[in-house]
N, C-alpha and C positions, 0 to 999 in steps of 0.2 A: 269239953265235948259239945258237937253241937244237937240241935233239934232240928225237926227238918219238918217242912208242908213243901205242896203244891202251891205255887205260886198263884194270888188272883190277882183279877185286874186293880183294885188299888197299892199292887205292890211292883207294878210295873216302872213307875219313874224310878221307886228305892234302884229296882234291879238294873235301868238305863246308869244310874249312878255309879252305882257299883264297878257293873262292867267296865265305863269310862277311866273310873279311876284306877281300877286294875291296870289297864293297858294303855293310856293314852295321857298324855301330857306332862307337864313335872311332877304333880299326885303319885301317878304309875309309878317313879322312882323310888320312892319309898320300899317298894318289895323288887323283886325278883324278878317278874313279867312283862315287865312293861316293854312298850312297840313302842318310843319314843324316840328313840333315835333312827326308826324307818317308817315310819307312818306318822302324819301329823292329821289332827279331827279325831272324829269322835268314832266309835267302835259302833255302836249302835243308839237306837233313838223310842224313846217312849213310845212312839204307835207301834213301833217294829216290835219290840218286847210284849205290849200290850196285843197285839195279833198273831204272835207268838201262845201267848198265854189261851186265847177264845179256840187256838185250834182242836178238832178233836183228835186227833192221830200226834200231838206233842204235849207239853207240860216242861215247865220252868220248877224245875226243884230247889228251893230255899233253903240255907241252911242259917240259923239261927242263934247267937250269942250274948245270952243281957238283952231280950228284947229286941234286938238289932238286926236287920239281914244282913250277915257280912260275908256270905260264898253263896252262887250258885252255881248251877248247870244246866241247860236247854237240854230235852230230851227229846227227838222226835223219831217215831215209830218207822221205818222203811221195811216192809214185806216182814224179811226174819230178824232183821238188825235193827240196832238204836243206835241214832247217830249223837252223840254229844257234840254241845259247842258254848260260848258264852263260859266257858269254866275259869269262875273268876273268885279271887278271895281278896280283902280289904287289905290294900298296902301293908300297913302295919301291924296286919294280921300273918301274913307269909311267910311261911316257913317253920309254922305250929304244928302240921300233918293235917287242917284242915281241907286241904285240896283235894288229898288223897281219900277221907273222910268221905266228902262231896261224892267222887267217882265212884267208891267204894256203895254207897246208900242209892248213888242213881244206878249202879249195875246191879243192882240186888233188886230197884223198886220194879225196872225196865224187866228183868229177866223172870219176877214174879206176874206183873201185869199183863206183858206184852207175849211173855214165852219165846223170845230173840235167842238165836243161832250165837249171836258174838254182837259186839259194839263195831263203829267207828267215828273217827274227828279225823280234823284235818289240823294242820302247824304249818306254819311257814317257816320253810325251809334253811333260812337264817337262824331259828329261832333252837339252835342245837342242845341248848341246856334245859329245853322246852321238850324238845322231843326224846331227852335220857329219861325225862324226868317220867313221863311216859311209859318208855320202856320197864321202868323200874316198877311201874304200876302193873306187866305184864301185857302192853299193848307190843305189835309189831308194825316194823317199817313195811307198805304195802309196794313202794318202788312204784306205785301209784302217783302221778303229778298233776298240778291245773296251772294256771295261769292264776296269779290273785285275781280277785274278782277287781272290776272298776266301778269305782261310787266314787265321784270326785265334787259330788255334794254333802258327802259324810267326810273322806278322809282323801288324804294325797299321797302317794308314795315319798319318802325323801331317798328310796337308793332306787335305781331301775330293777327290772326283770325280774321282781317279786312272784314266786311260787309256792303252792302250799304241796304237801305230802299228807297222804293219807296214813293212818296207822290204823291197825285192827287188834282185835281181842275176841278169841273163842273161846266160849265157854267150852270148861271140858266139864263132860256129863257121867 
């Protein structure tokens, strides 16, 4: 079981790490998530996590094993919803219920704090086992689309026509 804080600023590179390794390079292989056969670079970057973390309307939730950060989640406040994203847990940690853990302590921190209507993230749309896995959390497909975003100083696409889908979760009161 993990332990969880609000993330500070000296826990910003752990959390660029982390994420990285979740999702990006042969690391990511080790678990379940990884974007490695359609995204090559890096997911996110220490000032980015760290500007993240000084916002007042967000907060980086840590989740915590042996002293270790090994999952978190980005949490940031929009009007009645929290959006998640960054929902990353340590390769070789994957597929313990820790992800679900994560989601579960940041819908509970978000909906105590903030008083949010329902959640949303976004998944790209390739990412099908990504987005059951969701479902199975209680989130719904919004049939919602974007364009991946472009940072071709962080990462590149390796397939064309990359799109993300929105999923939602309301709270029922």
């Amino acid at each position: 079981m993990l332990s969880f804080y609000k993330a500070e600023i000296n826990d910003a590179t752990a959390i660029a790490d982390l994420v990285n390794s979740a999702y990006r390079g042969e690391s990511s292989r080790a678990g379940w998530t990884t974007e490695a056969d359609i995204l090559d670079g890096m997911r996110i970057t220490t000032p980015e996590v760290a500007a993240l973390i000084r916002r007042d309307d967000a907060f980086v939730l840590v989740g915590v094993l042996r002293d270790q950060i090994v999952a978190c989640v980005a949490c940031e406040h929009n009007e009645n919803t929290a959006k998640f994203g960054l929902v990353a847990v340590k390769p070789t940690l994957q597929n313990k219920g820790y992800g679900r853990e994560m989601l579960m302590a940041a819908e509970a921190m978000t909906a105590r704090e903030w008083r949010v209507a329902g959640f949303y993230l976004s998944v790209i749309t390739l990412r099908t086992e990504l987005i059951e896995f969701y479902e199975r959390l209680g989130f719904e497909r919004s049939g919602q689309f974007e364009d991946f975003p472009v940072n071709p100083t962080l990462w590149q696409p390796k397939v064309p026509a990359l799109a993300l889908e929105y999923l939602v979760k309301l709270i029922r009161r």
